[in-house]
C-alpha positions in Angstrom: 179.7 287.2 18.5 176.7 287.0 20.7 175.2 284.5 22.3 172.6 282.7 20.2 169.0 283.0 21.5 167.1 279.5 23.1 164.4 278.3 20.4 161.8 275.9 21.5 159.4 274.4 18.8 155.8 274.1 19.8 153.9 271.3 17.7 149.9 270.0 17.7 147.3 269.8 15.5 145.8 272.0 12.9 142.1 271.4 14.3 143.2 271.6 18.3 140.2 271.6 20.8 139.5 274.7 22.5 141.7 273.7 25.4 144.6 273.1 23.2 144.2 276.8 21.8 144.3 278.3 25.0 147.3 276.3 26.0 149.2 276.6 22.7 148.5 280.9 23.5 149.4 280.5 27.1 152.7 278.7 26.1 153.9 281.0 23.4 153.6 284.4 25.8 155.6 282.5 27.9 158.3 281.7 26.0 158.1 285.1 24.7 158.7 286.8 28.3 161.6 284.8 28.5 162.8 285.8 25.7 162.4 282.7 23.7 162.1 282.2 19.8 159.2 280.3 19.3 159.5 277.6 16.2 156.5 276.3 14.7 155.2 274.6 11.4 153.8 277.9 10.2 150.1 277.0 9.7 146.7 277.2 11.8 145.7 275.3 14.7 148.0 275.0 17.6 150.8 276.2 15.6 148.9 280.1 15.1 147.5 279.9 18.7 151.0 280.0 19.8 152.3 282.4 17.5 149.4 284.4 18.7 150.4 284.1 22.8 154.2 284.9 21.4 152.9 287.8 19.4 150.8 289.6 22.1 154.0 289.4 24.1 156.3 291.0 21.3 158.0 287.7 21.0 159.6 286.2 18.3 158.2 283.6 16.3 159.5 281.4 13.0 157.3 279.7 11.1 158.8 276.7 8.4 156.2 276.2 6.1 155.7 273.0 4.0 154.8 274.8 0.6 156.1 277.1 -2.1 154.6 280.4 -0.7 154.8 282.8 2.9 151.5 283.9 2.4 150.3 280.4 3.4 152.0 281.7 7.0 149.2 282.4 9.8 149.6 286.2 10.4 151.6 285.9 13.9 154.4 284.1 12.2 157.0 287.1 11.5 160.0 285.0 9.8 158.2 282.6 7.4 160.2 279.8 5.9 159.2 278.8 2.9 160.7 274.7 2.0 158.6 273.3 -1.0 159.0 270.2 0.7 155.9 269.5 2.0 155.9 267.1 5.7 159.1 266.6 5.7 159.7 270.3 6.7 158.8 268.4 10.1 162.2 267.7 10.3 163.5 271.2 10.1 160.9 272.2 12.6 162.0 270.1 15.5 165.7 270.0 14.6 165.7 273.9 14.5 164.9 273.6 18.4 167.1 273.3 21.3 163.6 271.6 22.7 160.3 270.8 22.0 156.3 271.3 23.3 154.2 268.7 22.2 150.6 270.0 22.5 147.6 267.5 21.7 148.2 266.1 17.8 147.4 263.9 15.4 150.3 261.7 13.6 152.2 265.0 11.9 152.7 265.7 15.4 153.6 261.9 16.2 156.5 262.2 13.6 157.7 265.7 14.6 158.1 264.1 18.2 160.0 260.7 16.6 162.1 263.2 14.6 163.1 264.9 18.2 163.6 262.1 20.0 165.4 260.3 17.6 168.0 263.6 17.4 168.5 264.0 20.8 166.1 267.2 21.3 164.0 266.3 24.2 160.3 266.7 24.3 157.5 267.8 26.3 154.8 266.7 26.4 151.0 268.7 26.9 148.0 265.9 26.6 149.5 264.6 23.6 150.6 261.3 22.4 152.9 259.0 25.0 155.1 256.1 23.7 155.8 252.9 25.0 158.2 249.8 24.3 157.0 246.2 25.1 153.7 247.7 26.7 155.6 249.9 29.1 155.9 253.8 28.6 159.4 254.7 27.8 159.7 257.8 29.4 161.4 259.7 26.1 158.2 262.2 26.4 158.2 264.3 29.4 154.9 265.3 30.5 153.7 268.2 31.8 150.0 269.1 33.4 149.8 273.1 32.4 151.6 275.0 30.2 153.4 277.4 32.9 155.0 273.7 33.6 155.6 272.8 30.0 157.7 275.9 29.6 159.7 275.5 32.3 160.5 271.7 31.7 161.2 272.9 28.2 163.9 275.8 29.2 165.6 273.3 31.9 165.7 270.7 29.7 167.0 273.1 27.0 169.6 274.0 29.3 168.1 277.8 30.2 166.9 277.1 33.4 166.9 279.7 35.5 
C-alpha cells in the first residue's frame, strides 16, 4: 500500500472580502504544488477561491457538501461529497484533515475551527477569529500573517514539513 497523501482543509466564509479571495486562491495553489489535497465545504466564497488556486495548479481538491445534490459543488471542486446533512457536514470537513486553514469567517467557520480543536487537528489561523479563556488568548489557533506562511505552518504542523 502507498503512502496516504497530506489533506489540509481550508475553511472561511461564503461572502469573503476581496482580500480573503486572493488569499483563499494563493493558499490552494500552494498546497497544490506540494502536492496536497485540498478539503473544503464544497460551496462559494472562500471555499471556491481555494479550489480555484488548487485547480489552476492541477491540484486536488474535495469538496463535502451539506445538501442532497453535487451539482450544488462550485466547479473547481473535482470529488464532490454529497451528506444530506446539512452544517454538520462541518464535522466531516475538518475531521477529514490532517490540518486546518482558517481564512476570515463567520460562525460556520467558528464551529469548523471548535470541531478541530476539539479533535486534536490543529488550526491556522489567516485574519480570522482568535479564542481566548478568562480574557486571555489560548493559543489553540495558530496565526499566520500571509498565506505562503499559512501553508507552511499547516504542513509542519501536519507533520510534512519539509
Amino acid at each position: 500500500m502507498t503512502d496516504k497523501k497530506i489533506c489540509v482543509a481550508v475553511i472561511g466564509g461564503g461572502q469573503p472580502t476581496a482580500t480573503e479571495v486572493k488569499e483563499a486562491e494563493e493558499i490552494g495553489r500552494a498546497l497544490a504544488r506540494r502536492g496536497v489535497v485540498l478539503i473544503c465545504g464544497g460551496l462559494g466564497g472562500v471555499m471556491e477561491a481555494a479550489c480555484r488556486g488548487a485547480d489552476s495548479e492541477n491540484g486536488v481538491t474535495v469538496g463535502i457538501l451539506p445538501g442532497d445534490s453535487r451539482r450544488a459543488a462550485n466547479r473547481y471542486v473535482q470529488i464532490p461529497i454529497v451528506t444530506g446533512i446539512g452544517y454538520a457536514r462541518n464535522v466531516a470537513v475538518v475531521k477529514s484533515a490532517h490540518a486546518v486553514i482558517a481564512i476570515g469567517g463567520s460562525y460556520g467557520t467558528l464551529t469548523e475551527i471548535g470541531h478541530a480543536l476539539q479533535s486534536g487537528i490543529p488550526v491556522v489561523g489567516l485574519n480570522t477569529w482568535g479564542i481566548s479563556r478568562n480574557g486571555r488568548e489560548d493559543g489553540s489557533i495558530f496565526p499566520a500573517k500571509t498565506p505562503a506562511d499559512a501553508v507552511e505552518m499547516a504542513l509542519e504542523l501536519a507533520g510534512a514539513g519539509e
